[in-house]
N, C-alpha and C positions, 0 to 999 in steps of 0.2 A: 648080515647083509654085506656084499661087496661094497667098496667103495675104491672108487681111482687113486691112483699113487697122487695125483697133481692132488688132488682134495683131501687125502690124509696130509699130505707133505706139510699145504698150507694150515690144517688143522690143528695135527701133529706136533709140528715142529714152526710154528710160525704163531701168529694172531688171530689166524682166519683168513678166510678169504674176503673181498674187496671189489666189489664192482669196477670192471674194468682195469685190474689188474691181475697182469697171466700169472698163476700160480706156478710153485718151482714144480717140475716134474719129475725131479729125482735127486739122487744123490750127491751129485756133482753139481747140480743146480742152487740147491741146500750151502754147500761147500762155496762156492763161486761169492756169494754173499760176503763173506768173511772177508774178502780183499776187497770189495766191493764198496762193503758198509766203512770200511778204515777210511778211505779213501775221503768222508765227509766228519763235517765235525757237527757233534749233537748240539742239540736246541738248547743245552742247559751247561755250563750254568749261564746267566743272560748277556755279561759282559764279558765273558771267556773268563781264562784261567787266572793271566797276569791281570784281568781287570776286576776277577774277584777276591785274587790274594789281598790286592788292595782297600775294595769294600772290607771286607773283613775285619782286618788291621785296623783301619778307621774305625770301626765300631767297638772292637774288642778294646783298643785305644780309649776309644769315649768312656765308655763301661767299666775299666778300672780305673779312670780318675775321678769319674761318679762315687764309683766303691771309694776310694779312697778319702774325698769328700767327704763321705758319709760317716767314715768311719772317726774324721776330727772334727764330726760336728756341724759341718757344711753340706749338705747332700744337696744333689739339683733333681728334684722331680722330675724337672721337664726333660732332661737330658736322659734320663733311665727311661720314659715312656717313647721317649722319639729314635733312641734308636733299637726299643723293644715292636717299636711300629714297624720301622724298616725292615727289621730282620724278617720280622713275618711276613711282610709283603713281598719279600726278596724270596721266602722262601715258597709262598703260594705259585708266585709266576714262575719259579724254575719245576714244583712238585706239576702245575697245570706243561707243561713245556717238555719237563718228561712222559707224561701221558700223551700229548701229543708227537712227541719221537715215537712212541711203540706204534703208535694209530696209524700216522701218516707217512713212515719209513716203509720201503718196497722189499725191505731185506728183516724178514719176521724169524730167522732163524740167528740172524748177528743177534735182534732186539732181545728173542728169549734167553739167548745167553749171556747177555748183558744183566738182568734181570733174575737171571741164574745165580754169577757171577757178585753178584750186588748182595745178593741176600746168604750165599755161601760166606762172603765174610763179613758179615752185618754191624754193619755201626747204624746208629739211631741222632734223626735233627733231636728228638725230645733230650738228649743226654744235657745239654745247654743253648740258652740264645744263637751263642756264636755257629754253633755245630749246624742249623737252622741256616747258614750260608756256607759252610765246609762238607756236608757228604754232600749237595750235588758236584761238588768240587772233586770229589773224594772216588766218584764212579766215572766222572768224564779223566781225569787223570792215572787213574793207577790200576780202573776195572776193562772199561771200554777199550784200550790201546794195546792191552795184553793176553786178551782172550782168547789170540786166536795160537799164540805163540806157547814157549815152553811153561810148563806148571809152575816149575822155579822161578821165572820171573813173574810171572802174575802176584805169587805168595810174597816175593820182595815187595814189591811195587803194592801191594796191600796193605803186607803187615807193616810196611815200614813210610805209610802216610800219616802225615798228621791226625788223619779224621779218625784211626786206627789207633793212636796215641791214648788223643783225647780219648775216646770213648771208653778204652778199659783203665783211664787212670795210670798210665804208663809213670809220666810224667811225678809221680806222688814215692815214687819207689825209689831205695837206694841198696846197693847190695851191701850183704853184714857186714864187710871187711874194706868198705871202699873207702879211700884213701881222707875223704872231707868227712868219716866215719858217717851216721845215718843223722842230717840233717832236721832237724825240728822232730827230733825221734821217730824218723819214717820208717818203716819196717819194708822189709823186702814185697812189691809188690806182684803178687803169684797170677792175678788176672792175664794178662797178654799170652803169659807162658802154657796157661792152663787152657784155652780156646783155642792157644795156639796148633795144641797138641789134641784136643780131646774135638773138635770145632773144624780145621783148617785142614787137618792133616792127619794124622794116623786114624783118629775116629775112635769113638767112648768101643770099650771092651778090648781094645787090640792088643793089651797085654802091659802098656805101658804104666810105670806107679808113681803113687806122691812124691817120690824123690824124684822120678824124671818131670816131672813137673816144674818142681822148686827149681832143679838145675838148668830148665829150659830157662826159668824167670830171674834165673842169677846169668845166665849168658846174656839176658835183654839190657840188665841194668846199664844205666847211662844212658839209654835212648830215651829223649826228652823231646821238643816240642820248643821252639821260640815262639812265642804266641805272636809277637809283633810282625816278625817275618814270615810266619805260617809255615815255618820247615821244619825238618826235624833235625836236630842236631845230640852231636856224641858228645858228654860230659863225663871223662873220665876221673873227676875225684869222686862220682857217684858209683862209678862202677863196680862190680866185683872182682878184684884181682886174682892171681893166679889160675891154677888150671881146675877147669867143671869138667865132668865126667856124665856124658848123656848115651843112653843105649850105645854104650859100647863103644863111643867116641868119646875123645879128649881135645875139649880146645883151651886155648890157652887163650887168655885177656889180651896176649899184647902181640898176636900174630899179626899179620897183614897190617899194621896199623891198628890194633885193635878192634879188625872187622871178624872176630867170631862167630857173630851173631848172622852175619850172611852164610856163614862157612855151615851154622847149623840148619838155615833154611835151605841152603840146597841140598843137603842130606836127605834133613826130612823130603823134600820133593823126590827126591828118588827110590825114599822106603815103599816098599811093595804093600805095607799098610796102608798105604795115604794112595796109591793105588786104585786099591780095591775099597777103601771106604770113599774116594771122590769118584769111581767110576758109576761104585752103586748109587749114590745119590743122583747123579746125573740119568740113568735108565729112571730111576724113582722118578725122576721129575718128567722127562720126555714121554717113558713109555707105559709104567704101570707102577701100582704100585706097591707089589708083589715082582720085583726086578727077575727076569730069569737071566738064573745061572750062566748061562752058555754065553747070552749078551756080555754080560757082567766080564765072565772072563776074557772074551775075543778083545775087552777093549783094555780091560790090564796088560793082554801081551803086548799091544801095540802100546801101552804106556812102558813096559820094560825095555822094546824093540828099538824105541825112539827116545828116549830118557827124557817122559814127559811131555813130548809133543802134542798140544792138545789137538789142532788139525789131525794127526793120526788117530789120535783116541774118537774125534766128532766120526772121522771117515767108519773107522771098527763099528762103530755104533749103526750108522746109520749105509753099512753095507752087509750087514748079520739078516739075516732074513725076520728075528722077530722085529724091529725095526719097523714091518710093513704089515706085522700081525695084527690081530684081533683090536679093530677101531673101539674108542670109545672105551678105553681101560681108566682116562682119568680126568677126573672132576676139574674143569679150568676154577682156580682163584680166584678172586674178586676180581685182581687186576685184570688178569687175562679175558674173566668175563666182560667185562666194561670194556674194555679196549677192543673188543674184538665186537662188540655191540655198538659200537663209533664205526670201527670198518667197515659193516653189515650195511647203515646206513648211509656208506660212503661222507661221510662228514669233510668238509671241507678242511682247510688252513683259515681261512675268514673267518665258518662258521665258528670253531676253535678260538680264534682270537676275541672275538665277538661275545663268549662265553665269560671268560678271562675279564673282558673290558666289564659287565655287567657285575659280576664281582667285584672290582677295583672298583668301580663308581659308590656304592654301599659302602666303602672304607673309607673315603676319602670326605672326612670330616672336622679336618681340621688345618687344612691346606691353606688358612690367609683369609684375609679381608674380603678380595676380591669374591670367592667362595662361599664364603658367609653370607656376604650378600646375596649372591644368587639364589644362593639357599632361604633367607627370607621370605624374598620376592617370590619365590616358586609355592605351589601349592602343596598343602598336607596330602593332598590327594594324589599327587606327583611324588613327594616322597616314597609315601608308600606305595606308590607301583615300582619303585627302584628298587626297592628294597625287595618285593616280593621279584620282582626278575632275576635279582643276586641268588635268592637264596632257590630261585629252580636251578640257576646256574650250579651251583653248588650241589644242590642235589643229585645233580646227573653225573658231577666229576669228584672235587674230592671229598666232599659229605658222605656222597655215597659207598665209597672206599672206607672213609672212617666208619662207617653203620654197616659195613659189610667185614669190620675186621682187619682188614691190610691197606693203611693208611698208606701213602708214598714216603720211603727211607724214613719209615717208623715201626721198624719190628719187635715184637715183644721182647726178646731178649737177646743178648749173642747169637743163638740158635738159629733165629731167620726164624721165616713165618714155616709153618707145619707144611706137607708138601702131600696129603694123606686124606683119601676122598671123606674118611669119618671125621674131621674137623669139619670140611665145609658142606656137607651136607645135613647139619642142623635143621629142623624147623624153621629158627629165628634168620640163619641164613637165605633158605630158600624164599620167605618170604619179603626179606627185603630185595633179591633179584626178581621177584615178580615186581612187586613195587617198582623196581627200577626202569624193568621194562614196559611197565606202564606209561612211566615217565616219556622215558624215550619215544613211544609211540604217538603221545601227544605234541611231542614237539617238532620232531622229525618222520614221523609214518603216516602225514598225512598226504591225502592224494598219488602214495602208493598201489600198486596193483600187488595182493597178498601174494598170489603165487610167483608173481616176477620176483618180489622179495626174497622169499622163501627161496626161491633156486640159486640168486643172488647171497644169501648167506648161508647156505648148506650145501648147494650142488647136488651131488648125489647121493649126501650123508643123509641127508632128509628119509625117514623113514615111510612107507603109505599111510601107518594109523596119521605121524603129524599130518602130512600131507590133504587126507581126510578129516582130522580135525580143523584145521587150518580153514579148508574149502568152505566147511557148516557156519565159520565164524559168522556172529551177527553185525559186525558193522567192521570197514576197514582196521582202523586203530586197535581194535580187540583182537585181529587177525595178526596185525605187527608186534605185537606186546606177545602171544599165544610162539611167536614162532621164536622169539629172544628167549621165552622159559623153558621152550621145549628138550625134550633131553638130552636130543642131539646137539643142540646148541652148547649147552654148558656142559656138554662130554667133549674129551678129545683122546 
């Protein structure tokens, strides 16, 4: 079945479409977005950057003098529960606050590649507390502001964030020969080096071996992590001195000031491995996923042609004619499905906040005197409607995500989540997106007209069988729910 470029675009390469907002109509439309989207600054994290460096500090702060309390004997219970309170709360409203940037942003090709972007170099809130207020820090600084620019700088501005640190244990490594020798017997640590290269950049098979590995992870040594000021900082009695020898490059410890390690990321950005294993992953995610060849290549030369420009590589992509071929090649993700199942419905910024609020109200159980009291004085029967409105809340946003598999900045491993229609077309998956859409259609599909719906979230992707099943539905609600599970719906 045909379908219009505006309704792949938005399909495609976006969220979905959006009642009452004009979809992109083409290439340059698509493109236009990227200066566009820069131009605002995301919903997350809640207090901006310098104002979550801050939180952070403070908590991290609290937390190791608790740790340390504890460890001479003194421990404060209440101080580990209160600021393991906060961090969770701090990190529901930025995880609810990025779901709404992808829903309620008009630029659905910055957002997919944000998200792209995100899970290309994956760090995880689960690795610790802290981490739980540092990756949304970690996407609005180092992922989102780089995306649209050179590959080299994004892979800086990644590899070389704190969130990035922490999460493969940077920090815990010292090279075999550095100068304060290997502190509390640390052994060289090979993680950063090893995703750096097998993850980030050349991609598992490309030729590359154990030793370039290690040598990538001896070129890292010294980069640490101030946990109080949330930067990262160079410690050279930890580092590896002398010269490492990597595919055929030699840097030395002590060039530029001891900035090697940049000297090796921009390399790696311009190896024609790293190339072709980030162009293909990108057709993987956009357009099938079985990537063809021709795409694949048209957008390496234009990463050769422009050293890296990922603007040139988005344009190669999405001015190749498969780009516009055969709809419906890939299974949207959890996220994408939910997110684009808020679109459909046109959900509001209220109704979202509104969401949010009904969750935070179920938490807040230990806020003071004044609290308690109300809480007394109110009825059991009161409580428990609060409680059950939190947990629809939650059902339709991040509950849902976690029961569907792809929780927000909690991906199973360095890897990112799988990009590959046989993971998420499970049984147990497709059943919980029915469920969901059930959900949605109770809350939000009432006093809808099905067919208005239905054109409203499909256009013209909608096939006649849905269209005709749709029509037979027996009562509204069953018709909104029938057209969220439909196949077109979670194809793109």
């Amino acid at each position: 079945m045909a379908i219009s470029r505006p309704t792949l675009a938005a399909i495609r390469y976006g969220y979905g479409l959006r009642p009452g907002e004009e979809p992109p109509r083409d290439a340059e439309a698509l493109l236009a977005q990227l200066d566009q989207a820069a131009k605002r600054k995301p919903r997350f994290p809640r207090e901006g950057a310098g104002g979550r460096r801050e939180t952070a500090s403070r908590v991290m702060s609290l937390r190791a003098a608790e740790a340390k309390a504890a460890k001479d004997g003194k421990p404060n219970e209440s101080i580990r529960k209160e600021t393991q309170k906060e961090a969770l709360q701090i990190y529901r409203q930025d995880a609810m606050a990025r779901l709404a940037q992808a829903i309620l942003s008009p630029f659905g090709f910055h957002e997919r590649l944000a998200s792209f972007w995100t899970d290309h170099f994956s760090t995880s809130a689960l690795k610790s507390l802290p981490m739980r207020m540092v990756v949304p820090l970690y996407e609005a600084e180092a992922i989102r502001p780089n995306l649209a620019g050179s590959f080299a700088n994004l892979l800086k501005a990644a590899m070389l964030h704190p969130a990035m640190l922490i999460y493969l244990d940077q920090s815990d490594g010292a090279g075999m020969d550095a100068p304060a020798g290997r502190p509390g017997g640390r052994a060289v640590n090979e993680s950063l080096g090893r995703e750096l290269l097998e993850l980030h950049t050349l991609g598992a098979g490309s030729g590359y071996t154990q030793e370039d590995v290690r040598a990538a992870a001896l070129i890292l040594t010294g980069l640490s992590v101030d946990r109080r000021a949330l930067e990262v900082v160079y410690r050279p009695r930890i580092s590896e001195g002398g010269s490492i020898s990597l595919l055929g490059e030699v840097y030395e410890d002590d060039e530029a000031g001891s900035q090697d390690h940049l000297r090796m990321l921009e390399d790696l950005a311009l190896n024609p491995m790293t190339a072709e294993h980030v162009c293909r992953k990108l057709v993987i995610h956009f357009v099938a996923d079985e990537p063809p060849a021709d795409l694949v290549a048209a957008m390496t030369a234009a990463w050769a042609e422009t050293e890296g420009d990922l603007k040139a590589v988005y344009r190669a992509m999405l001015d190749h004619p498969r780009a516009w071929s055969d709809p419906g090649q890939k299974i949207k993700r959890p996220f994408e499905f939910v997110v684009s199942g808020f679109r459909a419905v046109d959900i509001s910024d209220k109704d979202l906040s509104r969401l949010l609020e009904e969750m935070d109200d179920d938490e807040q159980e230990d806020d003071g005197p004044m609290r308690k009291a109300l809480k007394m004085a109110s009825s059991t029967a009161a409580r428990a409607d609060a409680k059950q409105r939190a947990a629809r809340a939650n059902d339709l946003t991040l509950a849902a995500l976690q029961r569907m598999d792809q929780p927000i900045w909690q991906p199973p491993s360095p890897a990112g989540y799988a990009d590959l229609a046989s993971v998420w077309l499970s049984p147990g998956q497709l059943s919980e997106r029915i469920a969901w859409a059930r959900l949605m259609a109770g809350r939000f599909g009432q006093r809808r007209d099905p067919g208005t719906f239905l054109d409203a979230a499909l256009g013209d992707a909608a096939g006649q069988n849905t269209r005709d099943v749709i029509a037979q539905a027996p009562n509204t609600n069953h018709a909104i729910a029938m057209v969220l599970a439909s196949p077109e719906f979670n194809r793109r």
